[in-house]
KEDO-26681 format. One record per residue: residue number from 1; residue in three letters; x, y, z of N, C-alpha, C, O, CB in turn. Coordinates in Angstrom, 2 decimals. Atoms other than C-alpha are relative to their C-alpha. Glycine has a CB too. Example, Ala and Ser with C-alpha at 12.3 -4.5 7.8 and 13.67 -1.06 7.14 Angstrom:
# residues 2
<1, 'ALA', <0.89, -1.19, 0.00>, <12.30, -4.50, 7.80>, <0.90, 1.20, 0.00>, <1.94, 1.18, 0.66>, <-0.99, 0.03, 1.25>>;
<2, 'SER', <-0.82, -1.19, -0.06>, <13.67, -1.06, 7.14>, <-0.77, 1.09, 0.73>, <-0.26, 2.20, 0.90>, <0.41, 0.46, -1.42>>;
# end
This chain:
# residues 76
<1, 'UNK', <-0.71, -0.08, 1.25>, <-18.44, 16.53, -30.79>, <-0.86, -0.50, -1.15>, <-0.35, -0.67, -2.27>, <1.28, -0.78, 0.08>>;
<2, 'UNK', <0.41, 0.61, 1.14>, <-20.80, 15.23, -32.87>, <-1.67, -1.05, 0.88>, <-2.23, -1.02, 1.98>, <1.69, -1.09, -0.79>>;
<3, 'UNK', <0.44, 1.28, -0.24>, <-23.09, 12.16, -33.01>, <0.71, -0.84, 0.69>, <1.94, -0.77, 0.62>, <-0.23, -0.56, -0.98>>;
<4, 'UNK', <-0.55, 0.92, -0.51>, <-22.59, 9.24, -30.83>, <-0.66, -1.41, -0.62>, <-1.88, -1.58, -0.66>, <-0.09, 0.25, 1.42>>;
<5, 'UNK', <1.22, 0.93, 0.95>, <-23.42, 5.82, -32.92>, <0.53, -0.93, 1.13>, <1.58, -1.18, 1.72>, <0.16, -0.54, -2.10>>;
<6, 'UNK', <0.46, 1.61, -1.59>, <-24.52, 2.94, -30.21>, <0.16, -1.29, -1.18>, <-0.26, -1.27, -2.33>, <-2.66, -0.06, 1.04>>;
<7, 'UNK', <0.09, 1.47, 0.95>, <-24.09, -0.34, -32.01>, <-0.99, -1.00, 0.51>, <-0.79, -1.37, 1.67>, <1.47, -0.87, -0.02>>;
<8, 'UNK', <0.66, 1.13, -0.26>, <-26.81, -3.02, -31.89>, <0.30, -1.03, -0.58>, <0.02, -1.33, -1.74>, <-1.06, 0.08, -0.13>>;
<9, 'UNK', <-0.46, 1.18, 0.90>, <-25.07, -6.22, -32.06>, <-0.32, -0.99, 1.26>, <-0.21, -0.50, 2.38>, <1.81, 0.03, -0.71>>;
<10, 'UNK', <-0.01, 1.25, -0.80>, <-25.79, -9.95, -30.14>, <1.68, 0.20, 0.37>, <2.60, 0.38, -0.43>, <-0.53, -1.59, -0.98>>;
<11, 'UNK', <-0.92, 0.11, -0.46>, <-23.12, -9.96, -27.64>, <-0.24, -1.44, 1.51>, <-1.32, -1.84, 1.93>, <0.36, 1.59, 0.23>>;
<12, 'UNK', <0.35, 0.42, -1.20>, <-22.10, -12.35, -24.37>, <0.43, 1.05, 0.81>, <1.51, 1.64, 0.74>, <0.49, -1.26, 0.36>>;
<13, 'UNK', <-0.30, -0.90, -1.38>, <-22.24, -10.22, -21.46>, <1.57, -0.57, 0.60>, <2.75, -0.20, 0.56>, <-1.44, -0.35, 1.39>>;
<14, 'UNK', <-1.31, 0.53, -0.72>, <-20.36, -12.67, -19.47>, <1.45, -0.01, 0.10>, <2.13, 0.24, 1.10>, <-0.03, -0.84, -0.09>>;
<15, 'UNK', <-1.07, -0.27, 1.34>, <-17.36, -12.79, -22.09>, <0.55, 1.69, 0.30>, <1.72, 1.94, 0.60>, <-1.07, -0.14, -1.89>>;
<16, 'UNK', <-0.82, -1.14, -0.24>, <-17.05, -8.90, -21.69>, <-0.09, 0.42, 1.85>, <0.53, 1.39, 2.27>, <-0.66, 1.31, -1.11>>;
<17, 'UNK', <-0.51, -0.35, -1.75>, <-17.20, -8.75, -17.47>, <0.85, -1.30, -0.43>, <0.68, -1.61, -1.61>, <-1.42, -0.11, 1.79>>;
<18, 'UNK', <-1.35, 1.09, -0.25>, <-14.69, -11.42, -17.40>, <1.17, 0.51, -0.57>, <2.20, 0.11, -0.01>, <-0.15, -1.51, -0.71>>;
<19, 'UNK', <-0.57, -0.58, 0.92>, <-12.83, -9.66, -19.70>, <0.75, 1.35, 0.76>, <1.93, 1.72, 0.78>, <-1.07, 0.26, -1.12>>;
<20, 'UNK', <-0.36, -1.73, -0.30>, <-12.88, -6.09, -18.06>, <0.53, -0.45, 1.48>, <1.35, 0.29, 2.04>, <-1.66, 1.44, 0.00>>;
<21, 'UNK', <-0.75, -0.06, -1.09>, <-12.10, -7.83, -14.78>, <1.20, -0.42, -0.22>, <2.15, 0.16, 0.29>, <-0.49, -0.60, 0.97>>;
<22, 'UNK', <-1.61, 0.78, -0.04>, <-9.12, -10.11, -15.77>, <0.96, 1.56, -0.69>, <2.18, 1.67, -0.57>, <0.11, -1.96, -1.52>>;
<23, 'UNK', <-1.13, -1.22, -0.09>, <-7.87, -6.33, -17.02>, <0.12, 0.85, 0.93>, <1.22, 1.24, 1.32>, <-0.04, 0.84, -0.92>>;
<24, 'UNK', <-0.29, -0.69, -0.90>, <-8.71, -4.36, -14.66>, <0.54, -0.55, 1.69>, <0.58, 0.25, 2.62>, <-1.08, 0.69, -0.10>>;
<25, 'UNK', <-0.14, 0.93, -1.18>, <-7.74, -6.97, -11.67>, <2.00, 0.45, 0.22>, <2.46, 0.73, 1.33>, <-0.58, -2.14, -0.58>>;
<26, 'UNK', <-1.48, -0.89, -0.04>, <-3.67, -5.66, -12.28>, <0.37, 0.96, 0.63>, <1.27, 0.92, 1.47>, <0.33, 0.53, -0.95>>;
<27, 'UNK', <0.25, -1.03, -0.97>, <-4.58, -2.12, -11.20>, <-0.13, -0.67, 1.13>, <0.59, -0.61, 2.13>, <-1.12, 0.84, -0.23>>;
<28, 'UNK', <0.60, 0.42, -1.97>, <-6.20, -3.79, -8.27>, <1.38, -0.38, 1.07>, <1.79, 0.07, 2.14>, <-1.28, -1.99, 0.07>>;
<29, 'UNK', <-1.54, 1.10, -0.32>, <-2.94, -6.10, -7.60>, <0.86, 1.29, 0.50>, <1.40, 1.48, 1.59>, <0.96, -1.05, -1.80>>;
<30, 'UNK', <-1.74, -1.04, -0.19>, <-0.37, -2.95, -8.07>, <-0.75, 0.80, 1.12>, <-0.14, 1.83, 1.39>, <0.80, 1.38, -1.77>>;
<31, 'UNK', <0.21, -1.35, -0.78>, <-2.62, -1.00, -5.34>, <-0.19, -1.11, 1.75>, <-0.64, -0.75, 2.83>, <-1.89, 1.25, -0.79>>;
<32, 'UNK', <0.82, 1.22, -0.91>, <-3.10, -4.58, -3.07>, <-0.90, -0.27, 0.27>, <-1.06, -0.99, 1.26>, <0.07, -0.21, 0.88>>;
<33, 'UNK', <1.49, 0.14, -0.16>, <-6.43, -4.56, -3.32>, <-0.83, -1.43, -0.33>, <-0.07, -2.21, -0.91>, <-0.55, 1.08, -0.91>>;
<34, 'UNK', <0.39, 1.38, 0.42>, <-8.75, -7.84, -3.91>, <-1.17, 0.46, -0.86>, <-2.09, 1.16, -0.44>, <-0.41, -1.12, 1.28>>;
<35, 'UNK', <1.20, -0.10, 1.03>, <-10.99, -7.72, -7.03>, <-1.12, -1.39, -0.17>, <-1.24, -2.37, -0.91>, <0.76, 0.26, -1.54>>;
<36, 'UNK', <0.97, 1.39, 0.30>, <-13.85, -9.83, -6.18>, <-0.81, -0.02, -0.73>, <-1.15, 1.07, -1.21>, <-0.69, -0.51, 0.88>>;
<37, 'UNK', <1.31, -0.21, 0.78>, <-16.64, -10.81, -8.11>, <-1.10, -1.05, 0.47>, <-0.98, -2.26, 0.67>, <0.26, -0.17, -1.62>>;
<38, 'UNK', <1.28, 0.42, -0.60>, <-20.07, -11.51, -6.95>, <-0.22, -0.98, -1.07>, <0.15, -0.71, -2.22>, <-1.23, 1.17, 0.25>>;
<39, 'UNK', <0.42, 0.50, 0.99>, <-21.57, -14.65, -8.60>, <-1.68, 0.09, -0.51>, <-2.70, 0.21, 0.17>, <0.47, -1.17, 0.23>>;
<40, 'UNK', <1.07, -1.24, 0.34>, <-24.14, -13.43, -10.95>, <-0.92, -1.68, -0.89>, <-0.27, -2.51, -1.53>, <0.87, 2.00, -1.43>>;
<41, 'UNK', <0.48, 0.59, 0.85>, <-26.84, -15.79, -12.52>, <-0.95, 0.42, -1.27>, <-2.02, 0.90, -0.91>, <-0.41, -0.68, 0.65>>;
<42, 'UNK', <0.71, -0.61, 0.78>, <-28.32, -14.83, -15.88>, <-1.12, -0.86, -1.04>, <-0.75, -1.75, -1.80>, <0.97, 0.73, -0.62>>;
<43, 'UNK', <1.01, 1.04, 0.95>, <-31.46, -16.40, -17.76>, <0.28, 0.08, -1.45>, <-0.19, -0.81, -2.16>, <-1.64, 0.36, 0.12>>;
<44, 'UNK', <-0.74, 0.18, 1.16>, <-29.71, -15.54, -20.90>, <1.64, 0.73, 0.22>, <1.95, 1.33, 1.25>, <-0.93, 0.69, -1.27>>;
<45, 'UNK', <-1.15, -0.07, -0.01>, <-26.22, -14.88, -21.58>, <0.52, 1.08, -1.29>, <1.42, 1.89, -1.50>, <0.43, -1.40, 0.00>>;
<46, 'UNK', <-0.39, -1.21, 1.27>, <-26.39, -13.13, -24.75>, <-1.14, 0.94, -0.33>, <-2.33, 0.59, -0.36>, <0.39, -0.75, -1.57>>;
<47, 'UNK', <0.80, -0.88, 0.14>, <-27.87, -10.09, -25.46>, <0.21, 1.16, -0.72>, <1.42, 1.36, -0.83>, <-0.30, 0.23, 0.94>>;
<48, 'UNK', <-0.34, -0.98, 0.78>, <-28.18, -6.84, -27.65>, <0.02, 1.39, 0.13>, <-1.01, 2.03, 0.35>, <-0.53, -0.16, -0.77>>;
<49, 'UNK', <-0.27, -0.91, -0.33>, <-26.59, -3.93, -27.33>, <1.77, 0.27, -0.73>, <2.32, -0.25, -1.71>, <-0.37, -0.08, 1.48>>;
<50, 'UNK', <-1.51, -0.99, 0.62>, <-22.89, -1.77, -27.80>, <0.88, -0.76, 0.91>, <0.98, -0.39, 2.08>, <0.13, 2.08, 0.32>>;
<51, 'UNK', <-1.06, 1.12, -0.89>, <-20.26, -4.74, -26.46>, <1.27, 1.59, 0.60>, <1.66, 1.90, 1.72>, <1.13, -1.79, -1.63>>;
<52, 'UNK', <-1.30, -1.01, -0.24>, <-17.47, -1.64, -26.72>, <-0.81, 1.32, 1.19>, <-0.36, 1.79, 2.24>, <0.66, 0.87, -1.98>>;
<53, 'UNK', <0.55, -1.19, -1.21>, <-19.56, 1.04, -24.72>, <-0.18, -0.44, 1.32>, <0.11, 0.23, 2.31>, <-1.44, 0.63, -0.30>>;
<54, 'UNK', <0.42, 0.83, -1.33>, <-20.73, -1.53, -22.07>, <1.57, -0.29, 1.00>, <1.75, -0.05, 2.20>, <-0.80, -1.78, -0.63>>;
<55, 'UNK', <-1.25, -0.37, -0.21>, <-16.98, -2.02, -21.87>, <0.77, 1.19, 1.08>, <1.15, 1.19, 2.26>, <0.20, 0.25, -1.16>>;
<56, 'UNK', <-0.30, -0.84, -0.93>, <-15.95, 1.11, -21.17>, <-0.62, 0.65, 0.91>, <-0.02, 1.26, 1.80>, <0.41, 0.61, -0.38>>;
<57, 'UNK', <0.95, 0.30, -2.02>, <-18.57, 1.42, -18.33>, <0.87, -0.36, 0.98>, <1.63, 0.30, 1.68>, <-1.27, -1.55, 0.27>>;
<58, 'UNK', <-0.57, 1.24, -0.68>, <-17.30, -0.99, -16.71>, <1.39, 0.21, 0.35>, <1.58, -0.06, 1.54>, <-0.10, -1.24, -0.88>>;
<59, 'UNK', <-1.28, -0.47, 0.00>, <-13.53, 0.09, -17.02>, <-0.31, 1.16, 0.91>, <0.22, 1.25, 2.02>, <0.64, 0.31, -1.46>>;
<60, 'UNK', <-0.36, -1.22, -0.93>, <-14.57, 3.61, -15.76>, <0.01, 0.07, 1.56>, <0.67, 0.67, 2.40>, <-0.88, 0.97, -0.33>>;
<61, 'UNK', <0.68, 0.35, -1.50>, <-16.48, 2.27, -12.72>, <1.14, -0.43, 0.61>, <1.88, 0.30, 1.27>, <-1.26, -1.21, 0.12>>;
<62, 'UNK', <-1.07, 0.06, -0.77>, <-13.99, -0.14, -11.65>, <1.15, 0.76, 0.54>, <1.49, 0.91, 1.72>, <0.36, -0.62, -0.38>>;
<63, 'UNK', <-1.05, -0.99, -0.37>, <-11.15, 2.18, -12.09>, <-0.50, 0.81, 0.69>, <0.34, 0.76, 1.59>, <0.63, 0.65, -0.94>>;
<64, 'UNK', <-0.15, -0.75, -0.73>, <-12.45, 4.75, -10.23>, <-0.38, -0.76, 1.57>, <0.02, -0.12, 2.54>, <-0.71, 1.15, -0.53>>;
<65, 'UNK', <-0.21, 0.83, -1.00>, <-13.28, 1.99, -7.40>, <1.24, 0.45, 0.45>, <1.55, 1.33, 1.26>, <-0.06, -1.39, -0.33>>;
<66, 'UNK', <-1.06, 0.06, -0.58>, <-9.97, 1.19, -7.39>, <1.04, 1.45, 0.56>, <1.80, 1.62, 1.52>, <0.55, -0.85, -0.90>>;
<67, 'UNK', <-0.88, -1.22, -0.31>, <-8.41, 4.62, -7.52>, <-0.53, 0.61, 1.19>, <0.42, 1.11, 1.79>, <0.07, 1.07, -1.16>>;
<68, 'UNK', <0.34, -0.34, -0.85>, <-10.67, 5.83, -4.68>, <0.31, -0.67, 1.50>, <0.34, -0.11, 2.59>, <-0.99, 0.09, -0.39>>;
<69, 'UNK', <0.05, 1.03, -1.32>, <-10.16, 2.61, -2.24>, <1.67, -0.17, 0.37>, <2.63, -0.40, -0.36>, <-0.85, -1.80, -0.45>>;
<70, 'UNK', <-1.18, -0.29, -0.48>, <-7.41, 2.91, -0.25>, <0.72, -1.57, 0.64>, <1.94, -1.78, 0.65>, <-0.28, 1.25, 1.13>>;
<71, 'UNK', <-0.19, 1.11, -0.55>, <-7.49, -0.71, 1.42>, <-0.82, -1.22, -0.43>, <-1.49, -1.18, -1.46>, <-0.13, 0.25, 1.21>>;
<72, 'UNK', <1.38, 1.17, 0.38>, <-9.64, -4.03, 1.26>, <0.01, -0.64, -1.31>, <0.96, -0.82, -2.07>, <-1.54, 0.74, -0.02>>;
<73, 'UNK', <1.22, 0.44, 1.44>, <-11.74, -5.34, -1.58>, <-1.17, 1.05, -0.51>, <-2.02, 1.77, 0.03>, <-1.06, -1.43, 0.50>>;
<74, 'UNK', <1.46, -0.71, 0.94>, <-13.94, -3.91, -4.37>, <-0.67, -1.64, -0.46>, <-0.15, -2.58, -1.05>, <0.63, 1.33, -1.95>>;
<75, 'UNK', <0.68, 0.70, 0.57>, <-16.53, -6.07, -4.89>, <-0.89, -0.19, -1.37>, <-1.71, 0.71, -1.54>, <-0.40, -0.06, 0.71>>;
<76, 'UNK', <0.59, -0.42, 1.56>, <-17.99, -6.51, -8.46>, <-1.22, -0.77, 0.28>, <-2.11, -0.84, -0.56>, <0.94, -0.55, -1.60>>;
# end
């Protein structure tokens, strides 16, 4: 449709996975599933890039996890 404009802004990562799991962790719940998350260590925490695109990554992935997995855990 057009242009796509990427935003370069200082973001925390961390801040938006914590974020996309504590929403997407509901889905998980209403299907009984366990939304784990691997613990991740990072030498920085903030970094630059499109906070909202990284986002919906992250949303699509999980969700289609969850919509595909029939039992168990998705691990993040």
């Amino acid at each position: 449709s057009g242009k796509l404009e990427i935003e370069s802004n200082h973001f925390n990562i961390t801040d938006i996975i914590n974020e996309v799991l504590k929403l997407m962790s509901v889905s998980a719940e209403n299907k009984s599933l366990a939304l784990k998350i691997k613990s991740i260590s990072l030498s920085q925490k903030t970094v630059i890039g499109d906070p909202t695109r990284l986002k919906q990554i992250l949303i699509n992935l999980i969700s289609n996890a969850i919509k595909f997995t029939k039992q168990g855990d998705i691990t993040c």
